[in-house]
C-alpha positions, 0 to 999 in steps of 0.5 A: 499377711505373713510379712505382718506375722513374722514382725509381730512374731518377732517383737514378741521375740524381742520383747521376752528376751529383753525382760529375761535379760532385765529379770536376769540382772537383780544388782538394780531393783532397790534404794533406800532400803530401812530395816527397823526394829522397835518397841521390844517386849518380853515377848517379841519385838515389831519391825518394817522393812523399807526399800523403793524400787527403782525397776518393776519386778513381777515376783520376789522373795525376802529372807530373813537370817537371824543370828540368834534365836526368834521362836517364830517371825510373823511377815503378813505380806508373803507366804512363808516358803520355808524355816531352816536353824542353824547352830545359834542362827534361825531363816524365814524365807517368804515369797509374795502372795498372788496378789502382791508380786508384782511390785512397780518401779519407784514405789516404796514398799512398807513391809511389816513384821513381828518376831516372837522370842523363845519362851525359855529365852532370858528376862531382857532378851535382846533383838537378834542381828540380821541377814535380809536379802530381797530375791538372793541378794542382800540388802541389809546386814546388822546395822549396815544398809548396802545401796543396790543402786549402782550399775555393774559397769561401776569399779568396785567400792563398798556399795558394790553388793558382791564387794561388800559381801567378800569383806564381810567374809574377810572382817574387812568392812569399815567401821565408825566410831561407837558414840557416832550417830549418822544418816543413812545415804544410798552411796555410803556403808553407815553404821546407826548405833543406839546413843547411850543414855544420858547419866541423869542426877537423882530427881528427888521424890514428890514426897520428900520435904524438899519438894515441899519448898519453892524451888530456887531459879537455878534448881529450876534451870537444872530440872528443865535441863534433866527433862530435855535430857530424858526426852532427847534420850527417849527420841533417840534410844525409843526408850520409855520414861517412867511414870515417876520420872515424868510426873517428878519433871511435870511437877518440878518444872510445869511451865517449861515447854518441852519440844518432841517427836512422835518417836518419843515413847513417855508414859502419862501420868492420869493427871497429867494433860500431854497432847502429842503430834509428829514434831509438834510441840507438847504442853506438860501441866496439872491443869485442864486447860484447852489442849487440842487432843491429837491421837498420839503415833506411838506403838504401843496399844495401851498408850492412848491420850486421856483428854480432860472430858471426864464428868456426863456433861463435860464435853467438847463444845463445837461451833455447829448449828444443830437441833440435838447436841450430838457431840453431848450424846456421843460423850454420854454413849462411850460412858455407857460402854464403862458402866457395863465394864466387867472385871478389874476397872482402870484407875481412870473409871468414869462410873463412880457407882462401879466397882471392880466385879467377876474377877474369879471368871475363870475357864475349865483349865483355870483360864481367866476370863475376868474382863469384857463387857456385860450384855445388858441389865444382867451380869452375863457375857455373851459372846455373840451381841459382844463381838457384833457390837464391837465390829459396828464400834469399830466400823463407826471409829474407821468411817468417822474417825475424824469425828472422834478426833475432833470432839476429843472422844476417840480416846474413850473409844479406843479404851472401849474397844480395847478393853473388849478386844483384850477379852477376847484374846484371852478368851481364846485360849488356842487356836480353835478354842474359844470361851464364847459365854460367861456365866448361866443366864437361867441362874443370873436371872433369879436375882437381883444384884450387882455385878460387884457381887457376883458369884465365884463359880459361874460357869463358863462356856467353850466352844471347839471341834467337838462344840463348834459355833462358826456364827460366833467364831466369825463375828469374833474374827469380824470384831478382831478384824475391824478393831485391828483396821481402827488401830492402824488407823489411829497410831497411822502405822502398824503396831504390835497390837494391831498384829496380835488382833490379826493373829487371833482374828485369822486363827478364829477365822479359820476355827469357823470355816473349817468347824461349821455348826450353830453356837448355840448348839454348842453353848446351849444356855445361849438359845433362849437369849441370843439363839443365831439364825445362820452362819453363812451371814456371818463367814461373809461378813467375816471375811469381808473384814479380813479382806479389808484389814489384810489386803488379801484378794482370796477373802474378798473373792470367798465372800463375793462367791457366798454373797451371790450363791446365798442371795445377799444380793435380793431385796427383802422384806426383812429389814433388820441389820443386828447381830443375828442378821449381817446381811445390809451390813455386808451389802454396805461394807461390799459397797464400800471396799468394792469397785467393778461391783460398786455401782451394783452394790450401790444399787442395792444399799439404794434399794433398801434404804429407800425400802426403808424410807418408802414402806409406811407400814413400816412406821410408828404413829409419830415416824420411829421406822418400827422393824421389831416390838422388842427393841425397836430403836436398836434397828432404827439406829442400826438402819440409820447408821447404814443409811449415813455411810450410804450418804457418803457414798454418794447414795441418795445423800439429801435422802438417806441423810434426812432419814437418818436424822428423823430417826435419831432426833426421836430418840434425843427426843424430838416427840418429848420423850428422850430415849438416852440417859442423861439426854435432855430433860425428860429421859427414861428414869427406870432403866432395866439394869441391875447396877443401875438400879442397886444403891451404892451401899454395902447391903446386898441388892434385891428384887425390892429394890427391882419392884421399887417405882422410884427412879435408878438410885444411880444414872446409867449415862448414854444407854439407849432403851429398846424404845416405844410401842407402834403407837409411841407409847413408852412406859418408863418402868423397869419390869418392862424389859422389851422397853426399859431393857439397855443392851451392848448392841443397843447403843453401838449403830445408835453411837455411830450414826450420831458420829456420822450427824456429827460429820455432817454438821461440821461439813454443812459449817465448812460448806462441803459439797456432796461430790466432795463429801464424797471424795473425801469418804474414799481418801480416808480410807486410801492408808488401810491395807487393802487400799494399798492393792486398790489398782492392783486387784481392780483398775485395769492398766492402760497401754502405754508406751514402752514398758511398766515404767511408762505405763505399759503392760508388763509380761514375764519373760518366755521359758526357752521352749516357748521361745523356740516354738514362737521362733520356728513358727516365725520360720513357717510363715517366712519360708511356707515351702512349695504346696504344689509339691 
């Protein structure tokens, strides 16, 4: 038993020295290292760094040196460790996060960044030089990448760091031509310049009379050759080509076919069809012709593809046996979300009776706060309903982004999104203050009009420390968060936008758990309308979506800890998901994103899903599953929609997938009266909407025009009305607002559960099976964030042999005391003395 002691004691021995000597040698950890900086703006500049590993490390730091000026530089994957200003050079220093250090041989990490210039800096400021090194040691210097790959025993040449680090110091490094543009290897010091833009000759204007005149063939050769050099140059330089330049090329030369990457930035104009892909070809032309809509690569948020579906019923048709068209309701339900746009309308607007409105909405200090949706039939903006529909908008665009893309509607729910998200930003105006209303409902509510006349001096509500709302802040950080997963997803790479939701979304985040209180104590005309019931819901919630769109395990440990101390886990008989109550969709999402707690979780959104199926109370007269006389549509989509992505879970799919389907069927209109409109033949005519209901004319609006029993002078596309009594009654008349009334929340679980019939549909034509269905739900999601440290946080590592790079379990080598202590115990058990002395 000793002699078994002594060995174990001395391979562990063995073994810690061995990893001190490997921890101790660092000149081997990395190849391929990419630093990239793109898309500059006045503000700041987004960048990654690249590197593969070609050992397992268990702990790192990255430096960033600056030779110049950065106000801040946000890393999202390390914690800042310290920030030191020179004489005209700025430092970050981050270590990596609990969860991240250990970092496993032949790996490529992707490290994204955003660095933020000074506020007083020039117009046109330009991205610093920079000194990167990885634990100590540089890896990357201005334009020049150094190859970490060698072995000491390698005579010094220009890959050797410390070499090449003595002829930086002495100016000795050697250099390429200026105009030279070369690859990247990992034996070579190369040098990657930016080539200088093409000298282009004046492109004449499209109203000048000459373009009135049919261009010969020879003007024509030279206009395609100008176009090819703009494109080429924006490939190359990540510059932008105008509008102007574009339209004049697209104009001039529309037949010609012009061959790009995702790298090319081109500004669109609104009648012109490009259809973009990384190295696929692009068709530039005037007409609608039938282009296949690819979500574009480009970085830059308000890029997105415009497709040719403009009017109410042009739509993609898809080659799916259904009962409904889907795809015609979806189509209709982004419209919706346009109409009920406040502020200063795109010059793309699809809602030909809307107008630009509210423009004046301004903040206690003058902020501006036009923009953002409107709630309802009213002209008020609620926050809380607001940011809840959002986060489920964005939830249906994550889990069935492939929906959207296919049907060509993933551009409007990008614009829709965005144009919510861009409210919310302005909205918050500093780190724990954020305007969480617009406008007093108890004044909105005694007339009568269209938004296009609202007032100047509506009021505006704020909350902060003194005022807190952690229900509001946390849905809104939840609405951030999830919007800021979509975007990833749709560019398939990180963007500035994308990081500046993840900016506002954390500071909100912790404006709620560091300020707790109900908001509508804080904004009191909110009571009566969206009065919130709790807020632990919502912080779960929250930080559920912050895990999800950052990767951090401390969020998912937070939610978990209030998810089973506040008894989420329990079923009960309130069934409702909306935007008072998170709690299915937190056991949904949990569901989703979990995996020692999966089977459990899954168990319970089983539980209620067949709660819901099973109660005949439950249940109006013709099947609508009936939860609230106020509404009752809004929580049998809602309910649906759950139930769907339960479906692909692999949750009693043949069952939740029929439920969900009754549901939805009875508001397109399976018992003869559709709940949609626009939908079918029999839609509701009286929508309780204000806009909808005020011809488009320049006499004001008025309570006649309410009292009229004549149908909505104008269609209000794609809202979804509160729905029937118990009976199926439905009184199509616009004072009944439980019924007739449409809401922003209303149609954001109904749109993402018609996206998810729609994916059902297109998996029955191909012949999908349920375990594929399955395996396919969890792939989409392997390129978010949190995905990323999947196994990191829940798989455990199986023994393997010899080491992490074969399998093995890794340790971090032993300190020197402890190293003494295992050896001198190794001594007691060989030599144990005399016990009878």
């Amino acid at each position: 038993m000793n002699i078994l002691l002594v060995v174990m004691c001395w391979v562990a021995v063995a073994e810690a020295e061995e990893r001190k000597k490997s921890d101790s040698f660092n000149l081997n950890y990395l190849e391929d290292v990419v630093y990239s900086t793109q898309n500059p703006w006045k503000d700041g500049y987004s960048g990654y760094l690249q590197f593969t590993l070609t050992r397992t490390v268990f702990h790192w730091t990255i430096t960033f040196k600056y030779l110049g000026k950065l106000a801040e530089l946000r890393f999202y994957d390390g914690e800042m460790e310290s920030v030191s200003a020179g004489s005209g050079t700025t430092e970050y220093l981050f270590k990596n996060k609990p969860y991240n250090g250990k970092l496993q041989k032949g790996t490529t990490q992707k490290f994204n960044f955003m660095g933020m210039f000074p506020a007083n800096g020039p117009l046109e400021p330009e991205i610093p030089p920079v000194v990167v090194s990885f634990r100590g040691k540089v890896i990357f210097r201005n334009d020049i990448t150094i190859s970490t790959t060698l072995s000491p025993d390698v005579p010094r040449r220009t890959t050797d760091i410390n070499h090449v680090l003595n002829l930086i110091k002495e100016n000795k490094l050697p250099t390429l031509a200026t105009n030279q543009v070369t690859t990247t290897t990992t034996t070579e010091v190369v040098i990657i310049r930016r080539p200088p833009p093409p000298t282009l000759p004046p492109i004449p204007e499209e109203n000048e009379e000459e373009d009135k005149q049919v261009a010969t063939e020879e003007s024509d050769k030279k206009l395609r050759s100008i176009c090819k050099m703009l494109l080429a140059w924006s490939k190359h330089s990540n510059n932008t080509i105008t509008k102007t330049l574009y339209k004049n090329c697209n104009h001039n030369a529309s037949n010609d076919v012009i061959t790009t990457t995702a790298n090319s930035s081109i500004s669109n104009p609104s009648n012109t069809n490009v259809t973009t892909s990384p190295t696929t070809t692009m068709v530039a032309s005037n007409t609608t012709q039938n282009t296949t809509s690819i979500p574009p690569t480009t970085t830059i948020a308000s890029d997105i593809h415009k497709p040719r579906y403009i009017g109410p019923n042009q739509y993609k048709r898809l080659r799916i046996l259904t009962s409904y068209n889907y795809v015609h309701a979806l189509h209709l339900s982004n419209m919706f979300y346009e109409a009920q746009k406040s502020g200063k309308l795109p010059p793309d607007n699809r809602v030909p009776w809307r107008a630009d409105s509210a423009l004046h909405d301004r903040g206690e200090h003058g902020e501006d706060l036009s923009g953002g949706f409107y709630d309802a039939g009213d002209n008020v903006k609620f926050g809380f309903p607001m940011a809840f529909s959002l986060t489920v908008l964005s939830w249906g665009g994550i889990e069935f982004l492939d929906v959207y893309k296919e049907t060509e509607e993933v551009e409007f729910l990008m614009e829709n999104i965005k144009w919510g998200t861009d409210y919310i930003m302005k909205a918050h105006v500093s780190k724990f203050e954020f305007y969480g209303q617009v406008g007093d409902p108890e004044k909105d509510h005694l007339e009568w009009d269209r938004p296009e006349n609202v007032t100047n001096d509506r009021p505006a509500f704020k909350l902060s420390p003194m005022k807190p709302g952690s229900d509001l802040a946390a849905e809104t950080a939840a609405a951030l968060f999830a919007a800021s997963i979509l975007f990833y997803k749709y560019h398939n790479q990180t963007t500035p936008y994308q990081l500046e939701l993840l900016k506002h979304a954390e500071e909100l985040m912790e404006f709620a758990e560091l300020h707790r209180g109900f908001y509508h104590n804080s904004i009191l005309s909110a009571k009566q309308m969206y009065k919130s019931s709790g807020d632990n819901d919502e912080i779960t919630w929250a930080k559920l979506w912050q895990y999800r769109a950052t990767g951090n395990r401390t969020h998912y440990d937070k939610a978990i800890g209030i998810y089973y101390n506040r008894g989420m886990f329990q079923s009960t008989d309130h069934l409702q998901f909306s935007w008072d109550d998170k709690i299915h969709g937190i056991q949904m999402l949990l569901a989703q994103v979990s995996d020692k707690l999966k089977s459990e979780i899954k168990k319970t959104v089983g539980g209620y899903c067949s709660d819901l199926r099973s109660k005949e109370t439950l249940y109006s007269n013709k099947g609508l599953l009936f939860l609230s006389e106020w509404g009752p549509l809004r929580y049998a989509a809602n309910s649906a929609f759950i139930c769907l992505m339960a479906a692909n879970e692999g949750i009693e799919p043949q069952a939740n997938k029929n439920f969900a389907k009754y549901q939805l069927h009875y508001m397109l209109g399976s018992k003869g009266q559709s709940y949609v409109v626009g939908f079918g033949k029999k839609y509701p005519r009286q929508a309780h909407h204000r806009g909808s209901s005020c011809p488009f004319e320049k006499q004001r609006c008025s309570w006649n025009n309410f009292h009229s029993r004549k149908p909505n002078p104008n269609i209000l596309y794609g809202a979804l009305v509160g729905g029937p009594n118990k009976v199926d009654e439905f009184k199509d008349i616009r004072k009944d607002y439980k019924q007739s009334e449409v809401t922003l929340d209303y149609n954001a679980g109904f749109q993402g559960a018609v996206a998810g019939l729609i994916q059902d549909a297109l998996y029955n034509f191909s012949r999908v099976t349920e375990d594929q269905r399955t395996q396919m739900t969890s792939k989409r999601r392997s390129n978010e964030l949190w995905y990323k440290h999947y196994e990191e946080f829940y798989v455990p590592e199986e023994l393997g042999d010899g080491g992490p790079e074969n399998g093995g379990v890794a340790l971090n080598p032993l300190p020197l005391p402890q190293l003494l202590l295992i050896s001198l115990l190794c001594f007691l058990l060989l030599f144990p003395g005399d016990d009878n002395r």
